[in-house]
NUBAFI-525433 format. One record per atom (N, C-alpha, C): residue in three letters; residue number from 0; chain; atom name; y, x, z. Coordinates in nm, 2 decimals. Layout:
 lofi lovo volum tifi      y      x      z
  Ala  NUM     A   CA      Y      X      Z
...
This chain:
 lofi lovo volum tifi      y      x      z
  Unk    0     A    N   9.74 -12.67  18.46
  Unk    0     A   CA   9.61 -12.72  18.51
  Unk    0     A    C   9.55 -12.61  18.59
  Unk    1     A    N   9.52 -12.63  18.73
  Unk    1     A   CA   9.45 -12.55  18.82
  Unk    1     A    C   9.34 -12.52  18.75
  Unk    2     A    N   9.27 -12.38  18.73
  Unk    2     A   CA   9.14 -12.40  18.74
  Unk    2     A    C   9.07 -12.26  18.73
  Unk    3     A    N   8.96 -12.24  18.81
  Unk    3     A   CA   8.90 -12.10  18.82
  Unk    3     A    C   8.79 -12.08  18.75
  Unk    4     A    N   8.77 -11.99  18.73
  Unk    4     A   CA   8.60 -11.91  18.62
  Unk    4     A    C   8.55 -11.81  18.67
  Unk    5     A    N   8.44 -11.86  18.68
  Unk    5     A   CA   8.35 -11.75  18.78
  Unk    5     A    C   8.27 -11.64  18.66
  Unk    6     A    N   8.22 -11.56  18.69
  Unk    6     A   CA   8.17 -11.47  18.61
  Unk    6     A    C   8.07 -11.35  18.75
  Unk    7     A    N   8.00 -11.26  18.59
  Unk    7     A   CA   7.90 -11.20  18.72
  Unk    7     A    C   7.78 -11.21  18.73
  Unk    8     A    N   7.72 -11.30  18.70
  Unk    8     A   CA   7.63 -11.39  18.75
  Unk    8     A    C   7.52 -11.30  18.65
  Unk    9     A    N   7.38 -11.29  18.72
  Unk    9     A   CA   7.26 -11.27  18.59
  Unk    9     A    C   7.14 -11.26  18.71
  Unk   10     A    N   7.06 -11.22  18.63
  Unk   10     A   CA   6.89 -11.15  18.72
  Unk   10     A    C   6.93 -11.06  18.76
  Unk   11     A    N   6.86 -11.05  18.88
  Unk   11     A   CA   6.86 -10.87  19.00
  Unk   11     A    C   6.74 -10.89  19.04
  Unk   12     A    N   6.68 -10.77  19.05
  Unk   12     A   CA   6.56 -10.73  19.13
  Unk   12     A    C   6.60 -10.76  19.27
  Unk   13     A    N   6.51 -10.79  19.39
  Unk   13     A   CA   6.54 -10.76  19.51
  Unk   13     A    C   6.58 -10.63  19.55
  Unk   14     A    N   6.70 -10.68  19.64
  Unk   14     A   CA   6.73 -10.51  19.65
  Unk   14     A    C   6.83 -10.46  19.57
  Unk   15     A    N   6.90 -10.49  19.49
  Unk   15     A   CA   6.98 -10.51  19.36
  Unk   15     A    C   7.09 -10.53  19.41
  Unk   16     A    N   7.22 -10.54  19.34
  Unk   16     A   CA   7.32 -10.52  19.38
  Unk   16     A    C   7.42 -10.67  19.26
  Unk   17     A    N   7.53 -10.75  19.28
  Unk   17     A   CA   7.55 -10.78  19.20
  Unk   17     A    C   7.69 -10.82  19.26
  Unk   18     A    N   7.81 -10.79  19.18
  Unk   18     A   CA   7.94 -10.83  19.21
  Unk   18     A    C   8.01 -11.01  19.12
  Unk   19     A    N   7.99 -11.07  19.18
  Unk   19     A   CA   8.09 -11.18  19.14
  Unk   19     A    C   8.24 -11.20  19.09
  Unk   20     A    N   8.28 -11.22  19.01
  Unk   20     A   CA   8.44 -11.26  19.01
  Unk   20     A    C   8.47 -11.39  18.97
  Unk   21     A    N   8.59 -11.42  19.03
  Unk   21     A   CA   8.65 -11.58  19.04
  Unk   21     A    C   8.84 -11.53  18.96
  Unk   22     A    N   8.82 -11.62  18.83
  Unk   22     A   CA   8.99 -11.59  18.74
  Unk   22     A    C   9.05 -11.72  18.80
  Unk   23     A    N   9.14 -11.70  18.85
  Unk   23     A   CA   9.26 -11.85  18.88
  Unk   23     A    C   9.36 -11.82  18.76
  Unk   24     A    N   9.39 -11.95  18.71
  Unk   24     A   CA   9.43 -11.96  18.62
  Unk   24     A    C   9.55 -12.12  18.67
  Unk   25     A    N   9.69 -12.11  18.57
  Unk   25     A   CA   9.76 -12.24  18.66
  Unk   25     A    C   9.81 -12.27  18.76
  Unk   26     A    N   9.78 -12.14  18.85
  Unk   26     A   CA   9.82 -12.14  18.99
  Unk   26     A    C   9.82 -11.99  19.03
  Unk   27     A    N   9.88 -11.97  19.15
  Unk   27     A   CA   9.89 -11.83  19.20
  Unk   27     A    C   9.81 -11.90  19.36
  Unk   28     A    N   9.71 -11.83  19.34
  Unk   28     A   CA   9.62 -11.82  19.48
  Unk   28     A    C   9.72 -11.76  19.59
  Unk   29     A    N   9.78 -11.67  19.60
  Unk   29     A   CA   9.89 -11.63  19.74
  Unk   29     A    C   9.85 -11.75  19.84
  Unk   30     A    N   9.91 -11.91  19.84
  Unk   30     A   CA   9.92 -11.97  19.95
  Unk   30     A    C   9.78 -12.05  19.97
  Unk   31     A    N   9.67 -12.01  19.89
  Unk   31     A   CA   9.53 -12.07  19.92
  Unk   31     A    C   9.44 -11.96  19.95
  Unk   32     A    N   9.35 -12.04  20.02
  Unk   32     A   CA   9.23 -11.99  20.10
  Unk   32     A    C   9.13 -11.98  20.03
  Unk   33     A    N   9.07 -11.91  20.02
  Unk   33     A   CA   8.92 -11.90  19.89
  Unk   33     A    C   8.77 -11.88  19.94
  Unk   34     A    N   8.73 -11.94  19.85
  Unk   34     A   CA   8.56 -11.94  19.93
  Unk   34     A    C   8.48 -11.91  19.82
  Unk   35     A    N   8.35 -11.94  19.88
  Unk   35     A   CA   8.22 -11.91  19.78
  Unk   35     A    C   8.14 -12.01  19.81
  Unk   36     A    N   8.10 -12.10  19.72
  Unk   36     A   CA   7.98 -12.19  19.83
  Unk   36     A    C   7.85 -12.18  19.68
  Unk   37     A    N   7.76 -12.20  19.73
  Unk   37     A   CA   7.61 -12.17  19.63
  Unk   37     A    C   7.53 -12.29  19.64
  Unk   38     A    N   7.46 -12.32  19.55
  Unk   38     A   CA   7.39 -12.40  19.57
  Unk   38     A    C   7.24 -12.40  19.46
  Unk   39     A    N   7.14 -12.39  19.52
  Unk   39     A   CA   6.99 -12.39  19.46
  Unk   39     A    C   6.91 -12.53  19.45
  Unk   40     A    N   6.87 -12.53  19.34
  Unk   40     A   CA   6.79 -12.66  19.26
  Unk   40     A    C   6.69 -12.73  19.38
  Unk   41     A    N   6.73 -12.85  19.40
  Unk   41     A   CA   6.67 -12.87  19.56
  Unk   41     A    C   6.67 -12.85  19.71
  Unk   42     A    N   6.80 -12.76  19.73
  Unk   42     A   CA   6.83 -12.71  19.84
  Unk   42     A    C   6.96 -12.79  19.86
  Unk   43     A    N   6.98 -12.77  19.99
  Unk   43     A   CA   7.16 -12.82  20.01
  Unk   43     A    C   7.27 -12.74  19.99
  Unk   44     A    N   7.38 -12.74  19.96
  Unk   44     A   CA   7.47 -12.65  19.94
  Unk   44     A    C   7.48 -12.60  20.05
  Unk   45     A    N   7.57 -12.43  20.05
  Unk   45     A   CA   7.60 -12.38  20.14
  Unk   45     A    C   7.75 -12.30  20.13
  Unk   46     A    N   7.81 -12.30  20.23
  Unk   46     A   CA   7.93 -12.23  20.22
  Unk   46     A    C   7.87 -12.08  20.24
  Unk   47     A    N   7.87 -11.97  20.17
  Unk   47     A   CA   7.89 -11.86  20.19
  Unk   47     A    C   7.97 -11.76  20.25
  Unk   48     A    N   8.08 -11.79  20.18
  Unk   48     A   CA   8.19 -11.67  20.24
  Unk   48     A    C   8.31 -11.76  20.22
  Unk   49     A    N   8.43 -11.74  20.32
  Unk   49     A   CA   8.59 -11.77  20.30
  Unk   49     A    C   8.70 -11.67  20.35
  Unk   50     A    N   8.75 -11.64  20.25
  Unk   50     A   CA   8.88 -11.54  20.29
  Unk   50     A    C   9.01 -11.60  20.31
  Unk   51     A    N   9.11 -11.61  20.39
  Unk   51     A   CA   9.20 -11.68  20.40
  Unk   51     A    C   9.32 -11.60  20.32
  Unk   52     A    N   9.49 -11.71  20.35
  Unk   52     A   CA   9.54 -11.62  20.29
  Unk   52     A    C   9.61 -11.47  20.33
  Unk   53     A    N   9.61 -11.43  20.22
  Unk   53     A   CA   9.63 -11.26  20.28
  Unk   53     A    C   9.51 -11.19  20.35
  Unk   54     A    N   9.41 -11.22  20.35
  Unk   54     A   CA   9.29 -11.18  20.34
  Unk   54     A    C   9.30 -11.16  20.56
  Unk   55     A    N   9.36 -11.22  20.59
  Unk   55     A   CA   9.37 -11.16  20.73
  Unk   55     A    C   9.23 -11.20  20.77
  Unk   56     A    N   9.18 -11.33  20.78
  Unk   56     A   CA   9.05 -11.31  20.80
  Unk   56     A    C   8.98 -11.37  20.72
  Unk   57     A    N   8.82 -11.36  20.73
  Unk   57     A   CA   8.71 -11.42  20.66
  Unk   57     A    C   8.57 -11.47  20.73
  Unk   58     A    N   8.51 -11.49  20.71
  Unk   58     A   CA   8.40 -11.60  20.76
  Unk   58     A    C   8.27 -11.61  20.68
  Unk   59     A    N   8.14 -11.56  20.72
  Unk   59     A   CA   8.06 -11.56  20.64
  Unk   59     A    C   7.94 -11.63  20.68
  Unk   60     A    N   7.85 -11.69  20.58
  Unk   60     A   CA   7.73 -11.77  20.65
  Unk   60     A    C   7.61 -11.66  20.74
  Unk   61     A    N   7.51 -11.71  20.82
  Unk   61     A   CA   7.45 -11.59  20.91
  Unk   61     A    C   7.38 -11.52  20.77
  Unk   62     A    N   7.34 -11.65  20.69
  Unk   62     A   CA   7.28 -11.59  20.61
  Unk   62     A    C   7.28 -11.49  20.48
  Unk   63     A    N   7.42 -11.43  20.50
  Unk   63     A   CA   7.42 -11.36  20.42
  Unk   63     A    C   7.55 -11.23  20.49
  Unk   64     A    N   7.56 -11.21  20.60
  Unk   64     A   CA   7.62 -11.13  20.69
  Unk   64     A    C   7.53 -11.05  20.72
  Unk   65     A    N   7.70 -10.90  20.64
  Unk   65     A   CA   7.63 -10.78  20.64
  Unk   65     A    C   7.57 -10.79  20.53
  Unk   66     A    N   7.58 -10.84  20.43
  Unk   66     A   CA   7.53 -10.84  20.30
  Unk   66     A    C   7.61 -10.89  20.17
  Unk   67     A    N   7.73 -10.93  20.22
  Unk   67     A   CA   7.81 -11.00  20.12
  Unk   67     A    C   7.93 -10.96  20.14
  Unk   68     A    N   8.02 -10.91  20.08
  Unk   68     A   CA   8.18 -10.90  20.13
  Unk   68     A    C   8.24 -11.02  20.04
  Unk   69     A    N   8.36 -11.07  20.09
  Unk   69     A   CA   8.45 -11.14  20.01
  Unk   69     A    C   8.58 -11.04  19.97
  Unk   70     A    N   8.64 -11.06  19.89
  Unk   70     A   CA   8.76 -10.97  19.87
  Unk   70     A    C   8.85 -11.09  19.76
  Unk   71     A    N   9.00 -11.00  19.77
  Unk   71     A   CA   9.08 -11.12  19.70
  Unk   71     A    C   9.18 -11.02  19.64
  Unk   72     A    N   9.25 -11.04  19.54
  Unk   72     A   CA   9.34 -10.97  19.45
  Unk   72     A    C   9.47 -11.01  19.41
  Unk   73     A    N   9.55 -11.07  19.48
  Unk   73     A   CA   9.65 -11.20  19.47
  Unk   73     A    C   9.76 -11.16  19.33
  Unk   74     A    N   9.69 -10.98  19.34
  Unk   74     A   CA   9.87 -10.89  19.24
  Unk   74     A    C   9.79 -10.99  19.12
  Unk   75     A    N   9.65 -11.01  19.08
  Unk   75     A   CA   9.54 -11.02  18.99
  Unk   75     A    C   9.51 -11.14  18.97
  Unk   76     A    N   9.51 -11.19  19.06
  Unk   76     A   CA   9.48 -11.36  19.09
  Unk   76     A    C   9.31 -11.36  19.07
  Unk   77     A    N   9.28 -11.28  19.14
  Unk   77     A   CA   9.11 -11.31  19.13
  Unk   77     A    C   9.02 -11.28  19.26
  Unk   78     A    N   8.95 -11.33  19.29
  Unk   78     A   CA   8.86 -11.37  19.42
  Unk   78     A    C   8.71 -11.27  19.41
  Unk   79     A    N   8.63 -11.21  19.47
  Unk   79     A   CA   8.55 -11.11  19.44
  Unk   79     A    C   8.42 -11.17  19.56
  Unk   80     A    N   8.30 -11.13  19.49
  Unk   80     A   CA   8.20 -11.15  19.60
  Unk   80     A    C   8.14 -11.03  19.56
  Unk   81     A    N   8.10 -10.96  19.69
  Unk   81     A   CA   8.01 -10.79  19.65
  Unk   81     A    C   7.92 -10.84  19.70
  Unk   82     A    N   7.78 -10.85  19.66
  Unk   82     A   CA   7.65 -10.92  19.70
  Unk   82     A    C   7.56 -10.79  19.70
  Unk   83     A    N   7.47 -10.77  19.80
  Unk   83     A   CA   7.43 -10.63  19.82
  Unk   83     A    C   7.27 -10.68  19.89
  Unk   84     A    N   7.17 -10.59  19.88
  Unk   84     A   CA   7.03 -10.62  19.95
  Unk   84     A    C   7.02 -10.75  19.94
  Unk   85     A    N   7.00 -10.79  19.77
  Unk   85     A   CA   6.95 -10.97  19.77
  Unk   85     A    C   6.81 -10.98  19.77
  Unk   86     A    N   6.80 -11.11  19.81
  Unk   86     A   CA   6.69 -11.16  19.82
  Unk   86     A    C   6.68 -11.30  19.75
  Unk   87     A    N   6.54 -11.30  19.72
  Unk   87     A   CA   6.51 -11.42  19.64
  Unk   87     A    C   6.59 -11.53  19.65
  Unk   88     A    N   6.59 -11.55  19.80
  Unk   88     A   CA   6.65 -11.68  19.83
  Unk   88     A    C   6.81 -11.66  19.81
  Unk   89     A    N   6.87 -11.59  19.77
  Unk   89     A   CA   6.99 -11.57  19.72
  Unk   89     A    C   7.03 -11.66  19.60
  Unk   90     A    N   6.94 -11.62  19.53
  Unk   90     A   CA   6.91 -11.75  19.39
  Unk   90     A    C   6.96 -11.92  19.38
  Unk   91     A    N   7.04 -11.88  19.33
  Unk   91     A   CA   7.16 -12.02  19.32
  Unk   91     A    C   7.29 -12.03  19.20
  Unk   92     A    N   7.30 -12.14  19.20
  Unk   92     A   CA   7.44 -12.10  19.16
  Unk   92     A    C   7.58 -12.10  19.23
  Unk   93     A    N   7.65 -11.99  19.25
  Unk   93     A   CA   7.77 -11.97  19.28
  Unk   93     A    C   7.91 -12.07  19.23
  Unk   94     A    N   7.97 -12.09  19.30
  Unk   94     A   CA   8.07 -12.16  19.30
  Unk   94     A    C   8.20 -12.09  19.37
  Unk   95     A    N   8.33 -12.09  19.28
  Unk   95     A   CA   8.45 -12.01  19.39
  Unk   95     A    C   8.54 -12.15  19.37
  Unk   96     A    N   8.57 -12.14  19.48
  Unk   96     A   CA   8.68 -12.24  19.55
  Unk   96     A    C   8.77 -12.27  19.59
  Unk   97     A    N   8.92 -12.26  19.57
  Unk   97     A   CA   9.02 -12.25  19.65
  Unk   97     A    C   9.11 -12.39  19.75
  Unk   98     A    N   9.20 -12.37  19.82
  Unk   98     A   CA   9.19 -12.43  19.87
  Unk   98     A    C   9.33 -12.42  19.95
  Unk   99     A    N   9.46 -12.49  19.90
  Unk   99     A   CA   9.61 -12.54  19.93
  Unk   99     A    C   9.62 -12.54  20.08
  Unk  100     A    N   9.68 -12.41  20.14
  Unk  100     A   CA   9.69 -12.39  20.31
  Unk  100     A    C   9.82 -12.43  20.42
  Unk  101     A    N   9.88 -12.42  20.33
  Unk  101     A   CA  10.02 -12.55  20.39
  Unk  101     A    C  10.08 -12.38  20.50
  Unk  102     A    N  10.04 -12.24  20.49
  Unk  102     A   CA  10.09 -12.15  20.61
  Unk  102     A    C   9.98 -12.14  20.63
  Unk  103     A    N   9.88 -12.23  20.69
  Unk  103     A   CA   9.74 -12.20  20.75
  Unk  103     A    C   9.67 -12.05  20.75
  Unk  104     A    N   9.63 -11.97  20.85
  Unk  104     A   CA   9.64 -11.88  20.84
  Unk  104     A    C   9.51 -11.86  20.90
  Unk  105     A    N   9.44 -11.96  20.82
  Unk  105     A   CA   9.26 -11.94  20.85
  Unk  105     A    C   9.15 -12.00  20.74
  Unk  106     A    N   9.04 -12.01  20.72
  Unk  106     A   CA   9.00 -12.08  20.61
  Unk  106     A    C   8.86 -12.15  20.69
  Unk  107     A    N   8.78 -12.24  20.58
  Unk  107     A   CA   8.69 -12.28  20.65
  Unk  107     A    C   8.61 -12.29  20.50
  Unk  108     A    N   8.45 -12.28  20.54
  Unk  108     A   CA   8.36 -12.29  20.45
  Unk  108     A    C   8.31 -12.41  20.40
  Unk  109     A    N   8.41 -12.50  20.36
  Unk  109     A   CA   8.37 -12.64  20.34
  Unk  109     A    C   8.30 -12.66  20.23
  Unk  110     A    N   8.18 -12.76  20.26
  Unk  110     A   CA   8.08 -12.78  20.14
  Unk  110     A    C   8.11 -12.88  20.00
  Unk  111     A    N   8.18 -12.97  20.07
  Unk  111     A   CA   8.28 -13.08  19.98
  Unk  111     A    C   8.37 -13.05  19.88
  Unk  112     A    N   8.33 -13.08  19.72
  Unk  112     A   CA   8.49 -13.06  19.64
  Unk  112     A    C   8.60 -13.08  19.71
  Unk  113     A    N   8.61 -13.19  19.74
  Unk  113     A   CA   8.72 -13.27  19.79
  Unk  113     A    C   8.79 -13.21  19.90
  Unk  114     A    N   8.70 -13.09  19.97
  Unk  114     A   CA   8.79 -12.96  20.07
  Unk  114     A    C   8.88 -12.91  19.97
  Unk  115     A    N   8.85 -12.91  19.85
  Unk  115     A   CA   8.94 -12.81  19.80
  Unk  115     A    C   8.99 -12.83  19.69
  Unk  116     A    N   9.16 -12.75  19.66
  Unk  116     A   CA   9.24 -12.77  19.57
  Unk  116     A    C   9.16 -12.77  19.43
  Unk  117     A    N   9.05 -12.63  19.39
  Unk  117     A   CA   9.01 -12.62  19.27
  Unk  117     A    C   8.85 -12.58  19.30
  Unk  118     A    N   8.82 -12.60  19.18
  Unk  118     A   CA   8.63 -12.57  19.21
  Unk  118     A    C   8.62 -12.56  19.05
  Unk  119     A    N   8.55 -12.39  19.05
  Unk  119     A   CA   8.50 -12.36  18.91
  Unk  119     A    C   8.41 -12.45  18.87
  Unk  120     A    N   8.34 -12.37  18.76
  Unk  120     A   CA   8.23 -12.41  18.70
  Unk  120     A    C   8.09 -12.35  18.77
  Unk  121     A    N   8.07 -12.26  18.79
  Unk  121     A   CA   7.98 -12.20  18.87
  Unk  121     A    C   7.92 -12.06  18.80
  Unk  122     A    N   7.83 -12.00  18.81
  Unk  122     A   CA   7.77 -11.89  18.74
  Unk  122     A    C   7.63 -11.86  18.84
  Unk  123     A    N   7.56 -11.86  18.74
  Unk  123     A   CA   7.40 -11.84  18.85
  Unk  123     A    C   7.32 -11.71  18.85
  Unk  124     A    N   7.31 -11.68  18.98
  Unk  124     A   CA   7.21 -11.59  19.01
  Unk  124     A    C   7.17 -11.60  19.04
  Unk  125     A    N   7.01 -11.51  18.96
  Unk  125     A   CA   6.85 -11.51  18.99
  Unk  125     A    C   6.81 -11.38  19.01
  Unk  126     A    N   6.74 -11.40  19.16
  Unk  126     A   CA   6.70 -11.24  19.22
  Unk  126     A    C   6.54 -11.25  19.19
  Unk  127     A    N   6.50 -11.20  19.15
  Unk  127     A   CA   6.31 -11.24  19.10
  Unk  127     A    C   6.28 -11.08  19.05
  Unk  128     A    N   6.17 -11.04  19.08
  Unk  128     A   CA   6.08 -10.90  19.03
  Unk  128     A    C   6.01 -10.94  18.89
């Protein structure tokens, strides 16, 4: 059974720092592309970040460029978000995502399950003073 677990997740001051991790489990991430998408009570989802495979490239929303790295660990099988200078509106829950690339040697930030092979449970973070 495919399936990932996100972790990480808590309260940060603004300005705070908070690292994410995504466990694949069932599967060896190598031939998939991994993302982050978030989503806040009332808001629309957003794709955050996608790393392709072999990390050759990545893709990040405006809104969180220069403030977010993605990283990937394939020896590990685990997916990383480094979340840096948050802000309130950062506040959501996280989602990691992968996503079956057939070679594909690019990724996309899709908002849809249905983009993708697996979709955690999520883990939420709250940036508030």
């Amino acid at each position: 059974q495919l399936q990932l677990v996100e972790s990480g997740g808590g309260l940060v001051q603004p300005g705070g720092s908070l690292r994410l991790s995504c466990a694949a489990s069932g599967f060896s991430l190598r031939s998939y592309s991994v993302s982050w998408i978030r989503q806040a009570p009332g808001k629309e989802r957003e794709g955050v970040s996608c790393l392709s495979v072999g990390g050759v490239g990545a893709d990040y929303a405006d809104s969180v460029m220069g403030r977010f790295t993605i990283s990937r660990d394939d020896a590990n099988n685990a997916v990383y978000l480094e979340m840096g200078n948050l802000k309130p509106e950062d506040t959501a829950t996280y989602y990691c995502a992968a996503r079956w690339e057939q070679g594909r040697p690019s990724c996309a930030r899709g908002l849809d399950k249905g983009h993708y092979t697996a979709w955690g449970q999520g883990t939420q973070v709250t940036v508030s003073s």
